[in-house]
Every structure is written in structure tokens, then in C-alpha cells.
N, C-alpha and C positions, 0 to 999 in steps of 0.2 A: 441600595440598588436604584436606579435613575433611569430608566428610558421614555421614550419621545423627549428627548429633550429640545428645546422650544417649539414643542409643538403649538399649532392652533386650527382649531376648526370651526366652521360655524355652525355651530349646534343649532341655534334658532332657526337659521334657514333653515332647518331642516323638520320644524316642528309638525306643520301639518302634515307632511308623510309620517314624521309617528304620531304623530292623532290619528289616524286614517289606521294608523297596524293597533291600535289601543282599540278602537273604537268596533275594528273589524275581530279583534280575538276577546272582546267583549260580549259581541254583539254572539257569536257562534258558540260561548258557553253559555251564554243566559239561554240560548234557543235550543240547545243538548240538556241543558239544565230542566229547562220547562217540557218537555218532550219527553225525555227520554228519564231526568228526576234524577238525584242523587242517592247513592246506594251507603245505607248509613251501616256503623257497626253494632254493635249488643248493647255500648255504651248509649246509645242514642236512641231505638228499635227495642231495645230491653230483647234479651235472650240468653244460651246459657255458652259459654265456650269454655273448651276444656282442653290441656294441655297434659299427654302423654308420651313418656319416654322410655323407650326399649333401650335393651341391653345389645342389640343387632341391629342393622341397617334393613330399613325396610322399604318395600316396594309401594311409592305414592299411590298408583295406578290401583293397585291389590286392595290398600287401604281405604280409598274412595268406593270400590264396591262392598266391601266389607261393610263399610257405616249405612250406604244407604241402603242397606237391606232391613236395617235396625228397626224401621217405622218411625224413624225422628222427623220424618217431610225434608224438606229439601237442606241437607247439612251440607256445610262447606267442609273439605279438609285440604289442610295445608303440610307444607315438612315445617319444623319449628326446629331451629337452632344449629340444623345440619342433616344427618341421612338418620337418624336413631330419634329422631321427634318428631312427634305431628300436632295441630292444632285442630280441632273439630270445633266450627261454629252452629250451631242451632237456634233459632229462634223460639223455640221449646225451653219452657222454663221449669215444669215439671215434666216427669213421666208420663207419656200420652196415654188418655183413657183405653187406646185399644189395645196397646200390650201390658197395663196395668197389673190386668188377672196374671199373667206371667210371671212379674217378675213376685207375686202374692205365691204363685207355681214353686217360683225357687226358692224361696225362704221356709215355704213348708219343708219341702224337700230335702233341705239342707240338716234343718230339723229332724227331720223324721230318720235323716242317715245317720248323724252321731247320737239321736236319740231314741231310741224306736219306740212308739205307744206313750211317748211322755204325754202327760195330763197337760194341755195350754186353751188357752182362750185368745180370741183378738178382741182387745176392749176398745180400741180405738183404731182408725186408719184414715188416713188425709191421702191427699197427691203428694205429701214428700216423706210419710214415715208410717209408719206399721207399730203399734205397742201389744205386746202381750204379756199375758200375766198366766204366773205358774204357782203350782200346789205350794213352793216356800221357796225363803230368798236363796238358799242354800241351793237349789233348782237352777233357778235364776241368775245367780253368780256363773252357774258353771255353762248355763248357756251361752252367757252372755260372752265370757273367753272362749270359748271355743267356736263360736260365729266370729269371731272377731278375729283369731289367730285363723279364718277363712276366707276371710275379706273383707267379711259383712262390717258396714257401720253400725256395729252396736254400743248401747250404752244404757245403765241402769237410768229409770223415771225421777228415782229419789236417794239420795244418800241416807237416808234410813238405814238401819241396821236388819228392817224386818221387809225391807223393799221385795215386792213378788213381782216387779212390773220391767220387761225390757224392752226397748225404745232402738228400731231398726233403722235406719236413715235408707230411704228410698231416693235416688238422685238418678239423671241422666248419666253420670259418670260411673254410677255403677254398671248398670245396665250396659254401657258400651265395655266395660271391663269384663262384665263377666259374658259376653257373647264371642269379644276375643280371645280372651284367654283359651276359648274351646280353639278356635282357628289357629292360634298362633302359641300352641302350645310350647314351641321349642325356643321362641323366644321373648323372654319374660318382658313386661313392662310395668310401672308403676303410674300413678296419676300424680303430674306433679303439681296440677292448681285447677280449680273448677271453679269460675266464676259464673253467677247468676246475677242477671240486673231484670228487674219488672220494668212494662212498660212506663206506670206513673214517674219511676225513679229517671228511666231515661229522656221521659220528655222536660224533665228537671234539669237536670244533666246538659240536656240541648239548650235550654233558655239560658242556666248559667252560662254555658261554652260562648254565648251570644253576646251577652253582657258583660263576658271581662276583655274581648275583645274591644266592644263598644268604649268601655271606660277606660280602656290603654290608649284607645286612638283621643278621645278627647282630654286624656289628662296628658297628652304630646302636644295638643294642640293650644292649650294652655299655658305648659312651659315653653312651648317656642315663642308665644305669642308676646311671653318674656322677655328673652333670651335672643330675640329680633324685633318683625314688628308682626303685627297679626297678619295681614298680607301674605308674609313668608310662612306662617304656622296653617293658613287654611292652604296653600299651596301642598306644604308636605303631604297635609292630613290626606288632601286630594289623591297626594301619590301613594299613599299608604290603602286609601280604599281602593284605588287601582288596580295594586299588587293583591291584593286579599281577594276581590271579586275575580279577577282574569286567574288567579292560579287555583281558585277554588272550581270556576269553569273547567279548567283542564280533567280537573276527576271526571265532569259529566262527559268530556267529549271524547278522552282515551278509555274509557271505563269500556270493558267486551271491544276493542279496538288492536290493540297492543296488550301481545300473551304476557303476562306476569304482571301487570300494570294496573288489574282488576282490583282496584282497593279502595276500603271502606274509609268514609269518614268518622272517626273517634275522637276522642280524648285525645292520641298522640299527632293527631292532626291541629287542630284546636291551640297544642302546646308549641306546635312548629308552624303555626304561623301568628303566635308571640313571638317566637324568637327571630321571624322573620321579622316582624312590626320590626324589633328592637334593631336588627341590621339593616334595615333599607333604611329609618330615619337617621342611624347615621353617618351612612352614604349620603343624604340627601343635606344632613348639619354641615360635615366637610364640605360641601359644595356652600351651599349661604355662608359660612365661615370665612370661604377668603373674597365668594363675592362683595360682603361689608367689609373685607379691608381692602379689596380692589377699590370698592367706591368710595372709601377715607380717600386713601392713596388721592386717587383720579379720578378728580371733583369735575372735570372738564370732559371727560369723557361719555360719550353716551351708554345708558344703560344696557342697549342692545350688545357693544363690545366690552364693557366690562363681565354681562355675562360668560360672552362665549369666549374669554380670555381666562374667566375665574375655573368652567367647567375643563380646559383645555390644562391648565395649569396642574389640575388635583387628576387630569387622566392616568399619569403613571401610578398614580397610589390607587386606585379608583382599579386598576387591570390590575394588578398586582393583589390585592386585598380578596377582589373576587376569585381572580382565578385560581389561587390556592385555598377558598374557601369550596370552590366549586369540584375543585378535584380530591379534595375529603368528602366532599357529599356524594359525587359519585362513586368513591369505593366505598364506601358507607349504602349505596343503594344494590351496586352490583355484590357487594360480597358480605354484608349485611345481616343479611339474613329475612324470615318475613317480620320479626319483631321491628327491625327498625326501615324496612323497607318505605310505607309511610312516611314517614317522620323525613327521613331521606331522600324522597320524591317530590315534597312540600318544598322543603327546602331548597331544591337543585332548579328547580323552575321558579320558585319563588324569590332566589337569589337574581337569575338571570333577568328577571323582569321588575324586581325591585332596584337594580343597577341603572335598568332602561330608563324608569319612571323618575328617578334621582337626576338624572341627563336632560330627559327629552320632554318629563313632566309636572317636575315640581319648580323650575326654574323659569321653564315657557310658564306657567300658570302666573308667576310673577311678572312676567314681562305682559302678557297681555291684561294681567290690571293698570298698571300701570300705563299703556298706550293708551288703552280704553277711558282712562277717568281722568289723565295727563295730569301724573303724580310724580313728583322726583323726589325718588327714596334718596334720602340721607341718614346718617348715621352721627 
């Protein structure tokens, strides 16, 4: 398929009006940025999120009060995967000191119903688990299935055959199970994943997520520097940190802005703007690619219109490439879900602006070294 056919536009001229729109959607994330901060996820903040799924459709609005009644401080919940799932964020990584005694309330209790007057001790108790030890393993054993065929996370201390000791797992995921299960007795749900990250791990996390961005952009910068001339590799790299800072602003400045749009930086943010890196530089190769066979071609021509002949030339593959990339990411954003909503947000602005930055910013960045230090690229 072929359209604008022989088109041509002057891109250049038009440079400092997109410096001016770069510089201006620059300038207003970094100031949202610093103001107002980036709102990171559990990957990064360390905290615990948990994913649960009912057998019936349930009311978001019901579910949000429900959790924060719990004493977890301020938990997110989300629907997850459609009307029959929710996702509950906490930055709570154990069971808080204040309803501890509690949930210590329900495991006696639970005990004391299938067991009455049984002989137990607590020999140990942390923030994530409970062990007690009984009169004999045979005791033990049968508590231990029968807490378990209840919900409870139980599990013998030791595979000994004379083991007295069982080992209850205490989690936020319990806790919110077993407060709903009273509420929501008619329709059942299970927990389908509880993850916990410490803060140590997340600031771990954070400095990695930093540094393999860092080393993708400079190992681009390297090969291009190859594969053209350096000129044209710090040119990209330029557009490449362009696109990564202005679409990373956009979370600080839509973030509590635009209902649904309230989303955290993680891991799958991180992952989707690699995969941006990997598409805008090569939006931005097609473009240097037939500028150096424009400039073989047409030794007599000036640089300025080999550019905006080479950028005019790759526009029909350049609209065509995006905009069916563009209308995957937006059904991928609208109908998605929250799992890849993220990932699908990065990308759908990250495309748009990494197309811009291929046009308006990595090719003017070449042209104004070249004016500046009156260099005539050849090949």
C-alpha cells in the first residue's frame, strides 16, 4: 500500500516550532514531576498486592469499602481481568501491629472449634507466622489438616516422623480472606497470587529498572555509531532520551487528572519503554537509512533538502507502521484490562512521540551539527 505519493515537506523549517512543543511538554513534566512526584508501584515502594477471584461479579464501589475497613492504611483496589476480579494494593508488607492480636483471636478460635481443651503452646510468633507445638505428632498432624482443609496456611516445622510443631502462615492475604469471606458469603472467591516486595528489594529493583535502560540507550549509541557516523548515533540517542523523559512526565501530569489513568510506575513500565527504545530507534534508522543513500545518490545537493526529501520519502511507511501500531495499543489500553493498561499507556504516547522525535528530532539534531561546525557528511 502507497500513499502521499510524491510527497514533500519541509520538515526543518519546521524544527523550532517542534523544539518549542518538546521543550514546552518537557518543561511541564519535569515541574509535575518535581511538585507533585511520581507515584511508584510495590515493585519499586516495596509493598504487598494481592490478587483475588470470585465466582460472581462484584461491586468495585462495595469492595473498596469492604478493604479499607480492614486497618491495612490506605489500600488501593482495582477490578483485575474483568467483573469477577480485584487487585488490592497495600504498601503493608506484613500484618499490622494493631490487628495482629486478632488475627492471633482467630487461629485460637478456629482451634478451639474443631478442637476443644486440646493441650497447645505458642513457641514462637513473628509478623508473618504463628508455630505451635502439641502433646504428640499424631495431634499435630490432625491439626494441621484440618486448619488447612479451613483455609489456614498450615504446615508441619519438620518432616520428622515425631514432629509436635505446626507452622501457621500469617499474610495480608489471609486476613483480607477471611474478613470477606464473612461479607461475601454467597459468593465464593479464591486468592489467585499475593505478592510481597521489601522496601530494600524495591529500591534494588529501581536502580536496576535505571541501568538497563541506561545500557540499551548507550549500547544504540554505539551501534549506530557503527552502522552511520557518531553524529547520527548521538542524534538518535538525543531522540531516544526525549521520548523516555516527556512520556515518563506524562504519568506525573495525568496522574489524579484523567479518571482511570491513575497509574503506577513498575516493572511493566520499565519493560514498555524498552520496547519503545527498540521502536522509535527504528523509526528514527529508516529515516538515516535512505538519508545516506539520498546523500550517495545526491552529492550536489544540499543537506538541508536531502533531509526533508529523505523524511518525506519513508512518510508513507512511517503513518502506516504507526498507525496500526497505534490502534493495537489503543485496544489494548481501552479493552485491556488493568494488567496491561500500563504497559499500553507507555506505549500509545510513547509511540506518538517517539514518531515525532524520529521527524522533528533526530534528523534536525543532525542538521544543526553540521551547520554549526560546517561539516559535509558523506558516505
Amino acid at each position: 500500500m502507497r500513499i502521499l505519493e510524491n510527497f514533500n515537506y519541509d520538515f526543518l523549517g519546521k524544527r523550532k516550532i517542534a523544539y518549542a512543543i518538546s521543550i514546552t511538554l518537557f518543561l511541564i513534566g519535569f515541574i509535575s514531576v518535581i511538585v507533585r512526584g511520581l507515584q511508584f508501584g510495590i515493585d519499586f515502594k516495596g509493598g504487598t498486592e494481592i490478587v483475588l477471584q470470585f465466582e460472581k461479579p462484584i461491586d468495585i464501589g462495595e469492595m473498596r469499602t469492604y478493604v479499607e475497613n480492614l486497618g491495612l492504611g490506605s489500600a488501593e483496589v482495582k477490578t483485575f481481568g474483568g467483573e469477577t476480579g480485584i487487585l488490592v494494593r497495600t504498601e503493608e508488607q506484613v500484618i499490622p501491629p494493631g490487628i495482629y492480636p486478632k488475627v492471633v483471636e482467630n487461629i485460637e478460635s478456629a482451634i478451639e472449634n474443631y478442637f476443644p481443651g486440646i493441650e497447645r503452646n505458642i513457641i514462637d510468633s513473628t509478623a508473618s507466622s504463628i508455630t505451635y507445638e502439641f502433646a504428640n505428632s499424631e495431634i499435630t498432624n490432625t491439626v494441621i489438616d484440618e486448619l488447612f482443609d479451613a483455609g489456614f496456611q498450615t504446615g508441619r516445622v519438620s518432616e520428622e516422623l515425631d514432629n509436635k510443631q505446626m507452622i501457621v502462615r500469617v499474610s495480608i492475604a489471609d486476613w483480607i480472606k477471611e474478613n470477606l469471606s464473612d461479607k461475601l458469603g454467597n459468593n465464593p472467591f479464591i486468592v489467585l497470587k499475593e505478592d510481597i516486595v521489601g522496601p530494600k528489594i524495591g529500591e534494588e529493583l529501581k536502580k536496576d529498572a535505571v541501568l538497563a535502560i541506561f545500557f540499551a540507550l548507550i549500547a544504540i549509541l554505539i551501534y549506530l555509531g557503527f552502522r552511520f557516523k557518531f553524529i547520527f548515533a548521538m542524534g538518535a540517542v538525543a531522540a531516544l532520551f526525549h521520548d523516555v523523559l516527556i512520556t515518563l512526565g506524562l504519568f506525573g501530569i495525568l496522574y489524579g487528572v484523567i479518571p482511570g489513568l491513575n497509574l503506577d510506575i513498575d516493572l511493566t513500565v520499565v519493560a514498555a519503554f524498552l520496547t519503545l527504545i527498540g521502536y522509535s530507534i527504528n523509526d528514527t534508522v529508516v529515516n538515516y537509512d535512505r538519508i545516506r543513500e539520498n546523500l550517495k545518490i545526491h552529492k550536489t545537493r544540499s543537506l538541508y533538502d536531502v533531509i526533508n526529501t529523505s523524511i518525506s520519502q519513508t512518510m508513507s511507511r512511517t503513518i502506516l507502521t504507526s498507525g496500526t501500531t497505534l490502534i493495537t495499543v489503543l485496544v489494548l489500553l481501552i479493552f485491556g484490562g488493568e494488567v496491561l493498561k500500563v504497559f499500553a499507556f507507555t506505549l500509545f504516547f510513547g509511540v506518538i512521540i517517539g514518531t515525532f522525535s524520529s521527524i522533528f528530532v533526530a534528523s534536525a539534531l543532525v542538521y544543526e551539527y553540521a551547520q554549526k561546525y560546517k561539516k559535509k557528511l558523506e558516505f
